[in-house]
C-alpha positions as CSV (number, residue, x, y, z in Angstrom):
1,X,-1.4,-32.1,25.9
2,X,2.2,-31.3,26.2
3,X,3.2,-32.8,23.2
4,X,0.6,-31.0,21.3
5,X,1.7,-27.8,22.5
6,X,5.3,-28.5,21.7
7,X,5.0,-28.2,17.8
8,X,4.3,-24.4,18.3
9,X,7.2,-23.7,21.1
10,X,9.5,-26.0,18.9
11,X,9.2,-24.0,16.3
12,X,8.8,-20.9,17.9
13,X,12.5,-21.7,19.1
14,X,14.0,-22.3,15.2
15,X,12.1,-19.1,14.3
16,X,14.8,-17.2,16.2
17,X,17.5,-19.6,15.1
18,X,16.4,-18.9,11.7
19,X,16.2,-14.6,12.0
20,X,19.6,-15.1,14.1
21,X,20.7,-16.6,10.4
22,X,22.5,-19.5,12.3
23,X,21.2,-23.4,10.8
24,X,23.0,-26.9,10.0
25,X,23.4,-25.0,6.6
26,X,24.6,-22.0,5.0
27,X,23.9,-18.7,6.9
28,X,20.9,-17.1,6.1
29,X,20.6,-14.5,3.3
30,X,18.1,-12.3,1.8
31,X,20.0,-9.9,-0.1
32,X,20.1,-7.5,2.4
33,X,22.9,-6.1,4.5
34,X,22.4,-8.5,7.1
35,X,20.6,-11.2,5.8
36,X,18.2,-11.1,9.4
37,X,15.1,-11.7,7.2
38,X,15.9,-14.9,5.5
39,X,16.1,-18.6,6.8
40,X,18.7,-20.5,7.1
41,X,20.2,-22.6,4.2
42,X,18.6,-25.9,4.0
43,X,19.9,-28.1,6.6
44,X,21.1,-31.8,6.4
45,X,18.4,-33.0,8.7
46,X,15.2,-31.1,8.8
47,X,14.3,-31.1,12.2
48,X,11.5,-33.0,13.0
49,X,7.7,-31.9,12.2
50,X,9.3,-28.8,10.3
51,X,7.1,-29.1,7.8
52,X,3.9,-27.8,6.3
53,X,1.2,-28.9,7.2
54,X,3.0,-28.8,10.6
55,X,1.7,-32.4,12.4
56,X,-0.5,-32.2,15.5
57,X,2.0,-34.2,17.9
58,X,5.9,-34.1,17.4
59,X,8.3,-35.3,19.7
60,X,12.1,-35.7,18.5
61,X,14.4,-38.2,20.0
62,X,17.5,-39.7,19.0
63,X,19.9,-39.7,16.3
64,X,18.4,-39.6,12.2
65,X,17.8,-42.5,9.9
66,X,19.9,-42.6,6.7
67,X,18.2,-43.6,3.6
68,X,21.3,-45.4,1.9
69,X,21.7,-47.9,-1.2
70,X,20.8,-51.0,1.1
71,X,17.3,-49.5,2.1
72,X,14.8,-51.4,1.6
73,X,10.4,-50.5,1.5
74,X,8.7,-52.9,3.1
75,X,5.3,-53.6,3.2
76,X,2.7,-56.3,4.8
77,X,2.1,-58.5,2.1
78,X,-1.6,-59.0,3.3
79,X,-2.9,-55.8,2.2
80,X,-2.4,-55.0,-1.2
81,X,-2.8,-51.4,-0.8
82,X,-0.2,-51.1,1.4
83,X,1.8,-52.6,-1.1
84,X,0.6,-50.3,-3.5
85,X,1.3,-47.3,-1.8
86,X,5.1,-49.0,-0.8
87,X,5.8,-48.7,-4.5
88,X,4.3,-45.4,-5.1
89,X,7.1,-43.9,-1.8
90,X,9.7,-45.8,-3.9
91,X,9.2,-44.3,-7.2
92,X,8.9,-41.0,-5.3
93,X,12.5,-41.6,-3.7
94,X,14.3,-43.5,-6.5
95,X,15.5,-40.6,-9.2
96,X,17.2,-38.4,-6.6
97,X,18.8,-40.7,-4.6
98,X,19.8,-43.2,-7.2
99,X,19.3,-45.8,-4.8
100,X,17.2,-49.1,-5.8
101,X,14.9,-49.1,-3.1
102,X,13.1,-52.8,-3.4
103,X,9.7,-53.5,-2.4
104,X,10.2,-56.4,0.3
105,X,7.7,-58.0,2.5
106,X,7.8,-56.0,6.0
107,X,9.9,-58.7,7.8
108,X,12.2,-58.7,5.2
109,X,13.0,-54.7,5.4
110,X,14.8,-54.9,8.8
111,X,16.4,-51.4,9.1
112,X,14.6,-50.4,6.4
113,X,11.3,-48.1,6.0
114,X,8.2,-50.3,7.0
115,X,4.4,-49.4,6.1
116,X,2.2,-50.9,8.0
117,X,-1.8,-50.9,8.8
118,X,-3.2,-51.3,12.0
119,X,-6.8,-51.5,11.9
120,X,-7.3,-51.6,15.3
121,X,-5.5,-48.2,16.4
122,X,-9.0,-46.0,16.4
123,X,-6.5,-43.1,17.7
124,X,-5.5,-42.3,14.3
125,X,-8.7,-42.1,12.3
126,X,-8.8,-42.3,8.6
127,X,-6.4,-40.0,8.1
128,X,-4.2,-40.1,10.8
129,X,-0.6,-41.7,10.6
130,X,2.4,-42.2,13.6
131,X,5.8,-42.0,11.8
132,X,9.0,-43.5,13.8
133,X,12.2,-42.7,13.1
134,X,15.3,-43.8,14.2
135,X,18.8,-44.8,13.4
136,X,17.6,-48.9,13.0
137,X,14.5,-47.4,10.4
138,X,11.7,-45.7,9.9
139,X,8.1,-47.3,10.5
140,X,5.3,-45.5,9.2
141,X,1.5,-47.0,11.1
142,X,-2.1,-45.9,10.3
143,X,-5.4,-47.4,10.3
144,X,-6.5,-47.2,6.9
145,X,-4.3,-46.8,3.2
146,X,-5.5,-42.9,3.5
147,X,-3.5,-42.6,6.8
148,X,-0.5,-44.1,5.3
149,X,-0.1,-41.8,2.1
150,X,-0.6,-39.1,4.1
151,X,2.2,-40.2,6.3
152,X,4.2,-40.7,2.8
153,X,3.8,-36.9,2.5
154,X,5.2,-36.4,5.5
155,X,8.5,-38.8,5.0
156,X,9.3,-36.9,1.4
157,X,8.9,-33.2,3.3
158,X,11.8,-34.5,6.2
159,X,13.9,-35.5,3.8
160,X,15.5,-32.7,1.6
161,X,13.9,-30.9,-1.3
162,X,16.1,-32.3,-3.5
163,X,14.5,-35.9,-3.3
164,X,11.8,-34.2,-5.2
165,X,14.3,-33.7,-8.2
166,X,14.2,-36.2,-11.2
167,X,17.7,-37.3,-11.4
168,X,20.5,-38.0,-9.1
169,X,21.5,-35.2,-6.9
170,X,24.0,-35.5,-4.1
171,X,22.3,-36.9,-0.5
172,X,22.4,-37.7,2.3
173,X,19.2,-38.6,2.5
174,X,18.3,-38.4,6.2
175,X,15.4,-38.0,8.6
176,X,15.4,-36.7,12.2
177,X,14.7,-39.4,14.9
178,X,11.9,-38.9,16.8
179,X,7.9,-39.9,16.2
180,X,5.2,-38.2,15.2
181,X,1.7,-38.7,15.3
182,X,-0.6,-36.8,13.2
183,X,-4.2,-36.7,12.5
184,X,-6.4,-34.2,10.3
185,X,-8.5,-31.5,12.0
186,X,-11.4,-31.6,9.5
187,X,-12.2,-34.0,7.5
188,X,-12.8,-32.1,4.3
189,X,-10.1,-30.5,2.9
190,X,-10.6,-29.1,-0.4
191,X,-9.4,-27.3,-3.9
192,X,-11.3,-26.3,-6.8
193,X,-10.1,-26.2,-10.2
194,X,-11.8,-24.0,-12.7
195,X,-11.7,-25.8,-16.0
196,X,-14.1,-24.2,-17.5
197,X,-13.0,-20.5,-18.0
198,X,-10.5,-21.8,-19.3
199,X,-10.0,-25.7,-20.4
200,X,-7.0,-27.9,-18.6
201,X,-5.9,-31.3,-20.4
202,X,-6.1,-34.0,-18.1
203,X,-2.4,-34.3,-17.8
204,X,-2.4,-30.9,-15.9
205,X,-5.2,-31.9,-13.9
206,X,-2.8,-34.4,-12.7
207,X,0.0,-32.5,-12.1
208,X,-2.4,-30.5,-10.1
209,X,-3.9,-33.1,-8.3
210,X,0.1,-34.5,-7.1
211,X,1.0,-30.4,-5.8
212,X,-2.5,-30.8,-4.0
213,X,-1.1,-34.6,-2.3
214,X,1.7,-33.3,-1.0
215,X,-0.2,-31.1,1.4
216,X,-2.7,-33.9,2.7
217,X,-5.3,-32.1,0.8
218,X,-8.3,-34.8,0.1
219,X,-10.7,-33.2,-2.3
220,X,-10.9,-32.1,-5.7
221,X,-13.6,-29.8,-6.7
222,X,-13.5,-29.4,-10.8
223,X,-15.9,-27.0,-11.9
224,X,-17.1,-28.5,-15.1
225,X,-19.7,-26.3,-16.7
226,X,-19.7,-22.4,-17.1
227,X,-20.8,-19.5,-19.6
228,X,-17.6,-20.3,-21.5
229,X,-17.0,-23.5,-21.6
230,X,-19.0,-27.1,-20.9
231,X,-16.2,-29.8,-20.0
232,X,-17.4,-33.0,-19.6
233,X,-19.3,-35.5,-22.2
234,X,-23.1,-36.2,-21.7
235,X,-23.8,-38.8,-24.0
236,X,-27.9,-37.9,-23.9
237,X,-26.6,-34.5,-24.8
238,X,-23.7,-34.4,-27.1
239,X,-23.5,-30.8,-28.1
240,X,-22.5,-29.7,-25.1
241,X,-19.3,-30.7,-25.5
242,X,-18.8,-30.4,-29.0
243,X,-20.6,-27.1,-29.1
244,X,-20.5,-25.4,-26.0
245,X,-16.9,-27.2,-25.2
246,X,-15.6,-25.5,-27.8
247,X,-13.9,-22.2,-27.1
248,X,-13.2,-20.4,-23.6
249,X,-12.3,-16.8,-22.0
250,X,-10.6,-14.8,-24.8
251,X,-11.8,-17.2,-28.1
252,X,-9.3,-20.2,-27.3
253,X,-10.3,-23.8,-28.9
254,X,-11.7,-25.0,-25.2
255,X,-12.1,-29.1,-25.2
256,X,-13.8,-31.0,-23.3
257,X,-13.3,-34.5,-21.5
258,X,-15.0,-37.8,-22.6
259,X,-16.0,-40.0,-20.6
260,X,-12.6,-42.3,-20.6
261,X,-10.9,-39.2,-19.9
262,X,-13.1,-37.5,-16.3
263,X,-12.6,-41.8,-15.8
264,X,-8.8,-41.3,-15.5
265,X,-8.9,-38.0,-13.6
266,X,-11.2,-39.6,-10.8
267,X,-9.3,-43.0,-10.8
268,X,-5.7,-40.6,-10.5
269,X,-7.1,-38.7,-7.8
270,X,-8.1,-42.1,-5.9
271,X,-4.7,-43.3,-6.2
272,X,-3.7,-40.1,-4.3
273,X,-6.6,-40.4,-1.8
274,X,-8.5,-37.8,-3.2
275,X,-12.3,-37.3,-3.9
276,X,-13.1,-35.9,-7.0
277,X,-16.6,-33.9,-6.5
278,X,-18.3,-32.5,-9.9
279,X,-19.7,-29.5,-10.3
280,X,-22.7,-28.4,-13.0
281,X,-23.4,-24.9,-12.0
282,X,-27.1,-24.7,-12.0
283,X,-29.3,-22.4,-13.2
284,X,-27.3,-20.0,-13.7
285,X,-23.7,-20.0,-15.4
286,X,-25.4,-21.6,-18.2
287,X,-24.5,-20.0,-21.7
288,X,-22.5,-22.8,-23.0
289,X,-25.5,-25.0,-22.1
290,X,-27.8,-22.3,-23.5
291,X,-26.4,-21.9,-26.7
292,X,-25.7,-26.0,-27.2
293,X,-29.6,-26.4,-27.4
294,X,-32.3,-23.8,-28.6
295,X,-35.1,-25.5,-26.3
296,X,-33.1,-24.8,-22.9
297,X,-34.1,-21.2,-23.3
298,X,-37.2,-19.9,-22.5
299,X,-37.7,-18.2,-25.9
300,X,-36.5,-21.1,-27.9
301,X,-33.2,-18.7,-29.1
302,X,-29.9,-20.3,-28.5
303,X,-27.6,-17.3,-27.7
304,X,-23.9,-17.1,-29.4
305,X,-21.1,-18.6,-27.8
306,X,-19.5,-16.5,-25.0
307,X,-16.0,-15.7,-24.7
308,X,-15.8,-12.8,-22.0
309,X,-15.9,-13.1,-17.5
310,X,-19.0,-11.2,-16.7
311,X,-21.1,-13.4,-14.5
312,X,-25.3,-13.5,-14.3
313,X,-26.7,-13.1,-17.1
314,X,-27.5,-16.6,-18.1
315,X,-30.2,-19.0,-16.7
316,X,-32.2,-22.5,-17.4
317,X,-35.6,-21.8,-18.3
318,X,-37.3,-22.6,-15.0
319,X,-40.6,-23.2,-16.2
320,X,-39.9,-25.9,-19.0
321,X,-40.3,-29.6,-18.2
322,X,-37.1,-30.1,-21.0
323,X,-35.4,-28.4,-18.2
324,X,-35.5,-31.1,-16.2
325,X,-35.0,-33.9,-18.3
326,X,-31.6,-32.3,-19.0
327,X,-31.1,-32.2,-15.6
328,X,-31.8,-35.5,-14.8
329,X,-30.0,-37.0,-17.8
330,X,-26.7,-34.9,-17.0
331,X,-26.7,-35.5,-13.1
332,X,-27.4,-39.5,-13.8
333,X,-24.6,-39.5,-16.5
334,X,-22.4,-37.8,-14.0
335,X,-23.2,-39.9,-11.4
336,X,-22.3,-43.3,-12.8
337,X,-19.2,-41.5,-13.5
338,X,-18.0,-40.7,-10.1
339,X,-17.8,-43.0,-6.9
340,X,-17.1,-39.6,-4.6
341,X,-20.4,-39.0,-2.4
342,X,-21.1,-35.4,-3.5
343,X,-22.3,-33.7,-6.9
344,X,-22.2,-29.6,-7.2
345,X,-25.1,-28.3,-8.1
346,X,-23.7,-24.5,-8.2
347,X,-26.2,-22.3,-7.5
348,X,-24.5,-18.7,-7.2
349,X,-25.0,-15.9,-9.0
350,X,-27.9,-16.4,-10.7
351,X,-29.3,-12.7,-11.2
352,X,-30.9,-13.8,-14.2
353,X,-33.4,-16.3,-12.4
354,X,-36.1,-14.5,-9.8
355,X,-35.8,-15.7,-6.6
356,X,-39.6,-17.7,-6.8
357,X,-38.0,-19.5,-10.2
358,X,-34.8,-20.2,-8.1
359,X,-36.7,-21.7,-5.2
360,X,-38.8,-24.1,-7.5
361,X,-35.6,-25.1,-9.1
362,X,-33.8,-26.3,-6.6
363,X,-36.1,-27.8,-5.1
364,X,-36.9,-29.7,-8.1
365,X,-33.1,-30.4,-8.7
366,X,-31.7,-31.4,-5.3
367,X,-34.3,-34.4,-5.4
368,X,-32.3,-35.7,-8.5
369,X,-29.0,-35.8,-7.0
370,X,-30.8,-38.0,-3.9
371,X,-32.2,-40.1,-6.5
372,X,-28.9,-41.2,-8.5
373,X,-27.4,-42.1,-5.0
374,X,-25.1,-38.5,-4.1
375,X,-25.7,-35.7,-1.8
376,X,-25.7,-32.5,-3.1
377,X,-23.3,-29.5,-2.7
378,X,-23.9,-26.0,-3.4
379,X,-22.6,-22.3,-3.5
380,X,-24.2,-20.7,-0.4
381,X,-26.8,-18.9,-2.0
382,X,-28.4,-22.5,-1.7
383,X,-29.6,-21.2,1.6
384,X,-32.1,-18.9,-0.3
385,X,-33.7,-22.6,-0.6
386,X,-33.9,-25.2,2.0
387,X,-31.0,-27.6,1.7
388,X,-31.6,-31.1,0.9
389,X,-30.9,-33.4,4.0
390,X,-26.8,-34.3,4.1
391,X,-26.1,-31.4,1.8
392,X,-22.9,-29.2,1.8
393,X,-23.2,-25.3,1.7
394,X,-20.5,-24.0,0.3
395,X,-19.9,-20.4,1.6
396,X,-17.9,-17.7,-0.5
397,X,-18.8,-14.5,0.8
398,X,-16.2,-11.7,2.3
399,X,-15.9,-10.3,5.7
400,X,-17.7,-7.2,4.2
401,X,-21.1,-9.4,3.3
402,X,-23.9,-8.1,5.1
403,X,-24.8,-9.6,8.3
404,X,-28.5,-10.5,7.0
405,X,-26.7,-13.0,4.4
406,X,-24.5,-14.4,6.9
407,X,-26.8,-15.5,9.2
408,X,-29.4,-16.8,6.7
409,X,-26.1,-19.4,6.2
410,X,-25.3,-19.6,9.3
411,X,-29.3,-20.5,10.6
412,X,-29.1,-23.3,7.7
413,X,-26.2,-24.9,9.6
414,X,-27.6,-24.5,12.8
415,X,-30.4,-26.8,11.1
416,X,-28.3,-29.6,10.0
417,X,-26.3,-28.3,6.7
418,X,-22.9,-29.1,7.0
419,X,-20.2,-26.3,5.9
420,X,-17.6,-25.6,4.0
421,X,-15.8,-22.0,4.0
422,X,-13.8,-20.8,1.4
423,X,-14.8,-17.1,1.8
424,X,-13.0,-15.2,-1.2
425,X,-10.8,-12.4,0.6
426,X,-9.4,-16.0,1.9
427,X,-8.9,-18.6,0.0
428,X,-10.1,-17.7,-3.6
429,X,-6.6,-18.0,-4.8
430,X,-7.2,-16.4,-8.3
431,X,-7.4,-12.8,-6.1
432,X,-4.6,-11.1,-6.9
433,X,-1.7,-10.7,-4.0
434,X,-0.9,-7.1,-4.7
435,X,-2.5,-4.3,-7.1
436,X,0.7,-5.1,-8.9
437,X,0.3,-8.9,-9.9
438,X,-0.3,-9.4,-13.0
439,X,-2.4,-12.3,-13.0
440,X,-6.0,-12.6,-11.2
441,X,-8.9,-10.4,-10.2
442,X,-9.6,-8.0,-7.3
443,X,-13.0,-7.7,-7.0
444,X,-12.8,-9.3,-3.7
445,X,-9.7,-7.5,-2.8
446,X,-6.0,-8.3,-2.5
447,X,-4.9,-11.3,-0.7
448,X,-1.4,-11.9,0.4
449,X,0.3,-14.7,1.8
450,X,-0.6,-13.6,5.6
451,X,-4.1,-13.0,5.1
452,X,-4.7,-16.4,3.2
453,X,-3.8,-18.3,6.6
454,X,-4.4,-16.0,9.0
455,X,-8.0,-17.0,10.0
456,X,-9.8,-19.8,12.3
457,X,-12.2,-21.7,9.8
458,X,-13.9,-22.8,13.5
459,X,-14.9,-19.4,14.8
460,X,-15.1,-17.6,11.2
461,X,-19.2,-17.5,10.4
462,X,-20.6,-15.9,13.4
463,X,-24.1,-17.7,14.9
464,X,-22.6,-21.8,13.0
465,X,-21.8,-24.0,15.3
466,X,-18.0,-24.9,15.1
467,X,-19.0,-29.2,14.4
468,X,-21.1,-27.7,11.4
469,X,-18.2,-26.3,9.8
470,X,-16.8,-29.7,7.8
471,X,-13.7,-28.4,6.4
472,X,-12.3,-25.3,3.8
473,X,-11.7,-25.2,0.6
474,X,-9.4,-23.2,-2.1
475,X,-10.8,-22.6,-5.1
476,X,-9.2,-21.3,-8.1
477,X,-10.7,-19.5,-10.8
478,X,-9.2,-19.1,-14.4
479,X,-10.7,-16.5,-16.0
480,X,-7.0,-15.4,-16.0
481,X,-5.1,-18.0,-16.0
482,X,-4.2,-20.3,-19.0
483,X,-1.2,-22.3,-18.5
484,X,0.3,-24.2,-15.3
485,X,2.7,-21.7,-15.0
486,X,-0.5,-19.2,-14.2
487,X,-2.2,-21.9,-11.8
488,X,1.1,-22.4,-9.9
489,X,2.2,-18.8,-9.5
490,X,-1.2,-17.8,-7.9
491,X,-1.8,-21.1,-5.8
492,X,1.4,-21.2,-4.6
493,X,2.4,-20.1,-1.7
494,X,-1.2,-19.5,-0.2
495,X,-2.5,-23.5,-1.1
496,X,0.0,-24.8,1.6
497,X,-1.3,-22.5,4.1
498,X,-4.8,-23.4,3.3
499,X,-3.9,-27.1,3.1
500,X,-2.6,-26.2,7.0
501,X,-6.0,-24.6,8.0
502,X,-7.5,-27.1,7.0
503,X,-5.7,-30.2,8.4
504,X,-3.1,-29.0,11.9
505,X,-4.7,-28.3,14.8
506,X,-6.0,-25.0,15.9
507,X,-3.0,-25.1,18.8
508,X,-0.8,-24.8,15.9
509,X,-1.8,-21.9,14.3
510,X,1.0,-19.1,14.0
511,X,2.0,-16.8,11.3
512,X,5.6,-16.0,12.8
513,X,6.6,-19.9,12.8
514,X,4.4,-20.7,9.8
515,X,6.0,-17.8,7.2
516,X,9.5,-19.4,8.6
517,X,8.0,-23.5,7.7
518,X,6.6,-22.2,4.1
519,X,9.9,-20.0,3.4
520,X,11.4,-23.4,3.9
521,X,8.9,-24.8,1.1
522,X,11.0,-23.0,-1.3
523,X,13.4,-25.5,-2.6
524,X,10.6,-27.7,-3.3
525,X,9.0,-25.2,-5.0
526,X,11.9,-25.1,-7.3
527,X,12.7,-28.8,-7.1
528,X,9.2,-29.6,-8.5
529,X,9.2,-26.9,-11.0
530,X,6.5,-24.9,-9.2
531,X,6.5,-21.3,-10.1
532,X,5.2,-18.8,-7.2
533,X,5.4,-15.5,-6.0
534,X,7.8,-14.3,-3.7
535,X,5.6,-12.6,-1.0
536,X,7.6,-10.1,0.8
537,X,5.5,-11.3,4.2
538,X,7.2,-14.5,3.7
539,X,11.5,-14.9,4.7
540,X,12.5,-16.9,1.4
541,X,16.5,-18.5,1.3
542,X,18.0,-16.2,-1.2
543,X,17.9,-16.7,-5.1
């Protein structure tokens, strides 16, 4: 217990050495007269568990390790993952520091950095990791490959934000002695990627899916199929793609991946422990569907290709058995495409579809997903329905729903549905910050940096049990947003905050010590080329 309670104190304690402007660095400086609202100038060794999201057990001792040109990465040669993932911290470190870094066997790495599995050690979980630090190396433990990329994420953040830089910037390249041992506080931790609003190559899915592994999240949500746009290539049912793939929001040319291509994505995402869950949004959200294929609409009309953000007004025609055969050829298709447990059935905002058709569908639908070997996840107006056993409600609704919705969700996990909260005045990150950015909607309201973390996912739902709630999840919409530039400007800096929720323990939980942690983020912001907005909640080192 004590050293779970010292990550708060700890850094409650370089809070004020922070505001007092006094560090291992530069004095602090914000522009202002006095600088007393900036951190501190990056020091030379980031003290230890400084880092977002902030570990669960920290406890420094000693003098730092010093990555030099000597260092070696070793790993046991036994499990090839762990040799994997040996190379994979080497490439990460090599351009900054210049140094060669060789992948050893672990005996061979003496005073080196050491990755090592330890099957037995049930304390740490699939996640969980116990880094060691010390003058003689650095030793990075967990139970399962998972355990040790996420203690990889960990290593980079101690060392300085330069490492993240791709050529050879001046060191040294040290970490604070001490060990810490870390595991997740829920096991689903999540972000959505709209691609369908508007359409993302699979190179920026990637450089998406590397921001995400930084902060130990695990999950990637990509929302596949909308009004606009229908992303990913259903061989039974090829004008999806070539028809409905091809514009998005404003008229663009849209695309679509093939099969290779969602391949690449998932097997990327796995090399970064991450599970990549699909979504076809069901019935609703359907357009691009809708106007692919005439005999998906109840009157046999395809409609014209849509181009704008309103939401509702589409729907699969609930009474036709075609219906289902598409469904069943697109879920099966999808399926054998991903290894993750889950498929996303949508499910939201289906005005067009009466609440009798809505209940006949998914209830006709969830049975599919079963039968090609997933579980299903859907928005929360899947409660409207019963939830098929094992399923995942997804709940999006505002601390302004009404109380009747609320509880209908949280009576569904009081029955066995498992939860996942990424209420939008929260966590949708496509809100806009302030009525002044430019980017984004509002129709859930602004969200800044404070109200984005400041929340317990645990006591959030009133009448769910805490164990129901499996995890959060950030979802980000692109009805706005076109380029990386836009993605990065409106995730960043609220997806490390989220990425905190949803893995440090609630012990941890602090805005004072966390805006000081994420205002330390900064120059890896920069050092990764990650645009974001300078919240005025948040103490940022000067430009």
């Amino acid at each position: 217990m004590t050293q779970r309670l010292r990550i708060p104190r700890l850094i409650g304690s370089l809070l004020l050495v922070a505001a007092a402007g006094v560090g291992c660095g530069e004095a602090a400086a914000d522009g202002t007269a006095d600088g007393k609202n900036a951190v501190a100038a990056e020091p030379e060794v980031r003290p230890l568990g400084r880092i977002v999201p902030v570990p669960a057990s920290v406890a420094p001792e000693g003098e730092p390790f010093a990555l030099s040109r000597t260092t070696r990465i070793g790993a046991d040669g036994t499990h090839r993952e762990t040799r994997d993932l040996a190379r994979y911290l080497a490439g990460l470190l090599r351009p900054a520091t210049g140094f060669p870094l060789p992948v050893v066997d672990d005996q061979a790495a003496r005073g080196g950095i050491r990755l090592r599995l330890s099957p037995g050690d049930t304390e740490l979980g699939d996640e969980g990791y116990r880094l060691h630090s010390a003058p003689d190396g650095v030793t990075l433990t967990a139970r399962a490959p998972a355990g040790l990329f996420r203690g990889v994420q960990t290593l980079r953040q101690q060392l300085p934000s330069a490492v993240e830089r791709k050529s050879v910037q001046n060191g040294p390249w040290k970490i604070a002695g001490g060990t810490i041992t870390d595991t997740p506080r829920y096991a689903y931790r999540g972000a959505m990627l709209d691609v369908s609003r508007h359409f993302f190559t699979v190179d920026e899915v990637k450089r998406y899916i590397d921001q995400l592994a930084l902060y130990k999240v695990n999950t990637l949500h990509l929302h596949l199929s909308d009004d606009q746009g229908w992303r990913i290539a259903v061989d039974s049912w090829p004008r999806l793609t070539t028809h409905g793939g091809s514009t998005e929001v404003g008229g663009g040319p849209g695309g679509f991946y093939t099969k290779a291509q969602y391949r690449e994505i998932v097997e990327y995402a796995a090399s970064r422990y991450q599970e990549v869950i699909p979504e076809i949004d069901l019935p609703g959200h359907t357009n691009a569907a809708l106007a692919s294929y005439a005999e998906l609409n109840c009157d046999g009309v395809a409609p014209e290709l849509y181009t704008g953000i309103k939401v509702g007004f589409s729907s699969l025609c609930v009474p036709k058995p075609v219906t289902y055969d598409f469904v069943d050829d697109v879920i099966r298709e999808i399926a054998a495409l991903t290894p993750g447990r889950y498929i996303h059935i949508g499910g939201d905002e289906a005005h067009s579809t009466s609440h009798a058709d809505y209940v006949t569908f998914m209830d006709k639908v969830q049975p599919v997903v079963a039968k090609y070997g997933k579980k299903v996840v859907g928005w929360h107006q899947l409660t409207g329905t019963t939830p098929a056993e094992g399923a995942l409600v997804q709940y999006w609704g505002l601390d302004r729903t009404p109380a009747a919705e609320k509880e209908r969700v949280a009576a569904a996990a009081r029955n066995g549905a498992g939860l996942i909260l990424s209420p939008a005045d929260r966590s949708y990150l496509d809100m806009k910050y302030t009525a002044d950015t430019k980017l984004g909607l509002a129709w859930a309201g602004y969200v800044e940096v404070r109200r984005s973390y400041d929340w317990n996912p645990a006591g959030y739902l009133a009448g769910a049990p805490a164990d129901s709630v499996r995890g959060i999840e950030a979802p980000l919409w692109t009805e706005t947003l076109a380029t990386t530039d836009d993605l990065d400007v409106m995730a960043f800096p609220r997806l490390p905050g989220l990425a905190e929720l949803g893995w440090s323990p609630a012990a941890t939980h602090d805005w004072d010590t966390y805006k000081v942690r994420l205002a330390e983020q900064a120059p890896r912001f920069d050092a990764l080329g990650i645009d974001y907005y300078r919240s005025p909640e948040v103490p940022w080192p000067a430009e």
